[in-house]
C-alpha positions as CSV (number, residue, x, y, z in Angstrom):
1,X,0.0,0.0,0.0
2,X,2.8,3.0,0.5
3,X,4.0,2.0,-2.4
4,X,0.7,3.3,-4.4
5,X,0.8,6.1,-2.0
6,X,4.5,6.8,-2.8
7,X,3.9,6.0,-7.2
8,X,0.7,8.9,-6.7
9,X,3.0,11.4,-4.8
10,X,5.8,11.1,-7.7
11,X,2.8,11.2,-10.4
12,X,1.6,14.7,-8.6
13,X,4.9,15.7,-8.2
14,X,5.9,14.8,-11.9
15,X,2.6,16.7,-13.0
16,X,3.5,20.1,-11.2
17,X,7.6,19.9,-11.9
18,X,6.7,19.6,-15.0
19,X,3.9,22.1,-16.2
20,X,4.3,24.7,-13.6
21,X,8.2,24.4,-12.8
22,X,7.2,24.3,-8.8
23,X,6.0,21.6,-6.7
24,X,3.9,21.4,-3.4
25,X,6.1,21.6,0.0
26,X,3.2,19.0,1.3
27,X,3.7,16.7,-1.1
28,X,7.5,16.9,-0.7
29,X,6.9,16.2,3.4
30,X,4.2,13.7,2.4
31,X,6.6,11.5,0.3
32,X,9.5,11.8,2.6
33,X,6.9,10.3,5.8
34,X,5.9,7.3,3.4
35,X,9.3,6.5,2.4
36,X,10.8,6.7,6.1
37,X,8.1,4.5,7.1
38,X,9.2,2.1,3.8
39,X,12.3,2.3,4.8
40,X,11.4,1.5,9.2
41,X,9.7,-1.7,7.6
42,X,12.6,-3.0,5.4
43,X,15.8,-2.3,7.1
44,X,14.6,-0.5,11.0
45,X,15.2,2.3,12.4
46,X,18.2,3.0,13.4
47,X,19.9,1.4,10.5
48,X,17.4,3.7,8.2
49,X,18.8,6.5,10.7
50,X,22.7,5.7,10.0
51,X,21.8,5.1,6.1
52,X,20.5,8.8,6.3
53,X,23.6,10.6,7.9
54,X,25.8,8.8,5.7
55,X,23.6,10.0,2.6
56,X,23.1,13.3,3.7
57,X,26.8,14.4,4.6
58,X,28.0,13.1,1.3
59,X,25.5,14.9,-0.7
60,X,25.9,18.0,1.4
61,X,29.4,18.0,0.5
62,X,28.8,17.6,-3.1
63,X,26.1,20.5,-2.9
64,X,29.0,22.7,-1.5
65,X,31.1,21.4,-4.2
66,X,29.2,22.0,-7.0
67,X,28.3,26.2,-4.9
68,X,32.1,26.2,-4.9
69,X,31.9,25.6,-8.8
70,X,28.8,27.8,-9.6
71,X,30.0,30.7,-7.2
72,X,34.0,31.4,-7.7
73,X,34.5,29.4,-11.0
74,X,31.9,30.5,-13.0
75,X,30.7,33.7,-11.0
76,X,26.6,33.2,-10.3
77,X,25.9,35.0,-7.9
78,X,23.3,32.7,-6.8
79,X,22.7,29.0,-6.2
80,X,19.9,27.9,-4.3
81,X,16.6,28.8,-6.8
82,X,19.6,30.0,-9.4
83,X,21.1,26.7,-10.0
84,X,18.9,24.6,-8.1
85,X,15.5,24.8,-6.5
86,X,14.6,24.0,-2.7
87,X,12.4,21.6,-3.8
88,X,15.0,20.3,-5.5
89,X,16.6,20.1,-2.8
90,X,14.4,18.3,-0.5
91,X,13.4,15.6,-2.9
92,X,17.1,14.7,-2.6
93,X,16.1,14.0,0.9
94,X,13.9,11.6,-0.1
95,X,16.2,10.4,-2.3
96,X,18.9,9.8,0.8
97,X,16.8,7.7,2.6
98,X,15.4,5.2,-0.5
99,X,18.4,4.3,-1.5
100,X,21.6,2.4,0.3
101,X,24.7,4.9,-0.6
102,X,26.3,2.4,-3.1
103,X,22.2,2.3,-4.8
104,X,22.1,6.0,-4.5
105,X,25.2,6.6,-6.4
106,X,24.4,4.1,-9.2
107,X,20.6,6.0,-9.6
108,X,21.5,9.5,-9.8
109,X,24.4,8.6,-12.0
110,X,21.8,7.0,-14.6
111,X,18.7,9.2,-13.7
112,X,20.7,12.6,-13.9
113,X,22.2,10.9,-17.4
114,X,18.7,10.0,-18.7
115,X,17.6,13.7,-17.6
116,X,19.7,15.5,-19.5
117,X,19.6,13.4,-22.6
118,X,15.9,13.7,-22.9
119,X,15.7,17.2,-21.6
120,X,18.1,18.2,-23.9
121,X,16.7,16.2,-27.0
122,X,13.3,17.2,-26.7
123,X,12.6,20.3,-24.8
124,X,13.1,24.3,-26.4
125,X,13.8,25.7,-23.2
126,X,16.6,24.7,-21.9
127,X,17.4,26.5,-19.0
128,X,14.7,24.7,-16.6
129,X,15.2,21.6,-16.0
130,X,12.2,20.2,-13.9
131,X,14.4,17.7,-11.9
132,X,11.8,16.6,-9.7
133,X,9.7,15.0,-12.1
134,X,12.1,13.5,-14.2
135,X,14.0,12.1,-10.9
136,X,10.4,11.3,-10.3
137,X,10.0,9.3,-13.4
138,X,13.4,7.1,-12.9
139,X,12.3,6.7,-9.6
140,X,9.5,5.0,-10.6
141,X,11.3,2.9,-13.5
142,X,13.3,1.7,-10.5
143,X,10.3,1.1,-8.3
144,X,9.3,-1.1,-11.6
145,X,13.0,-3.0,-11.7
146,X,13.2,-3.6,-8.3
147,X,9.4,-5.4,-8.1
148,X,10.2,-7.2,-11.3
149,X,13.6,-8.7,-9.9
150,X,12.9,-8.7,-6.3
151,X,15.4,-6.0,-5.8
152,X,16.0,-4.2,-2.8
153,X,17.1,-0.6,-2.8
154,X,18.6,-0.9,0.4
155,X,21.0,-3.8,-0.8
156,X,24.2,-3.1,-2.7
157,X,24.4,-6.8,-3.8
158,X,23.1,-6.1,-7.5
159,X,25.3,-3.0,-7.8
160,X,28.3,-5.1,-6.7
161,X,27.6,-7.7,-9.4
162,X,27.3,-5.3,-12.0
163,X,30.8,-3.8,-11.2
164,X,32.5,-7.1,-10.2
C-alpha cells in the first residue's frame, strides 16, 4: 500500500515539476513520511537513521562542491533557486533515505544521465530543468526494476555484481 501512495506522490509531483516548474512543499513532506516508514519496515530504524547521515553528509558535500563551482569558478551569484531549486533540494532527501549509498550513487548517475539526454533532445527551453519530475519518473522505473527482480534498494548486492 505505500507504495501506491508513494507512485501517486511522484505522479503529482511529476505533474506540477513539469507544467508549472514548482512543486507542493506538502507533497514533498508527504513523500518523505511514506518512504521513512518504507524504509522502518525493510531495514529498521536505526539502520534507516545511520543510512540517512551517511547520505546526507555526502550529498551536502557535493552541494557545497558543485556552490564552490557555480559561485567562484563560473561567478553566479546565486545558487539555491539559481542553479537549483529548494524543492530540488528536499526531494534529494527523499532520495537519501530510499536508496543504500552504493544504490544511490548508481541512480542519480543514470537518472541525472537519462535527464539530460531527454531534456536536452526534446525540450526548447533549456534553461529549466524540472528535476523533480524527471527524478520522479526514474524513480519509478526503479520502483518497476526492483518489483520485477525482487530487488532491494537498500541492498548493494546487485550494484556489486554489476561492477564485479
Amino acid at each position: 500500500m505505500l507504495v501506491v501512495i508513494i507512485c501517486v506522490l511522484l505522479v503529482l509531483l511529476t505533474y506540477q515539476d513539469i507544467s508549472k516548474q514548482e512543486v507542493n512543499v506538502i507533497l514533498l513532506l508527504a513523500i518523505i513520511m511514506v518512504q521513512a516508514a518504507i524504509g522502518i519496515q525493510s531495514i529498521g530504524l536505526q539502520q534507516l537513521g545511520m543510512l540517512m547521515l551517511t547520505n546526507v553528509t555526502l550529498s551536502v558535500l557535493q552541494f557545497l562542491l558543485l556552490k564552490f563551482y557555480f559561485s567562484v569558478i563560473r561567478g553566479e551569484k546565486g545558487f539555491i533557486d539559481v542553479i537549483i531549486g529548494k524543492g530540488d533540494l528536499i526531494f534529494w532527501l527523499f532520495l537519501c533515505e530510499a536508496f543504500s549509498l552504493l544504490n544511490l550513487f548508481f541512480f542519480i548517475t543514470i537518472a541525472l544521465t537519462i535527464t539530460l539526454v531527454v531534456h536536452l533532445s526534446f525540450h526548447k527551453r533549456k534553461d529549466r530543468i524540472p528535476l523533480i519530475g524527471y527524478l520522479s519518473i526514474s524513480y519509478m522505473a526503479t520502483m518497476l526494476f526492483c518489483q520485477l527482480f525482487e530487488h532491494d534498494g537498500y541492498d548493494d548486492t546487485f550494484i556489486i555484481h554489476l561492477i564485479l
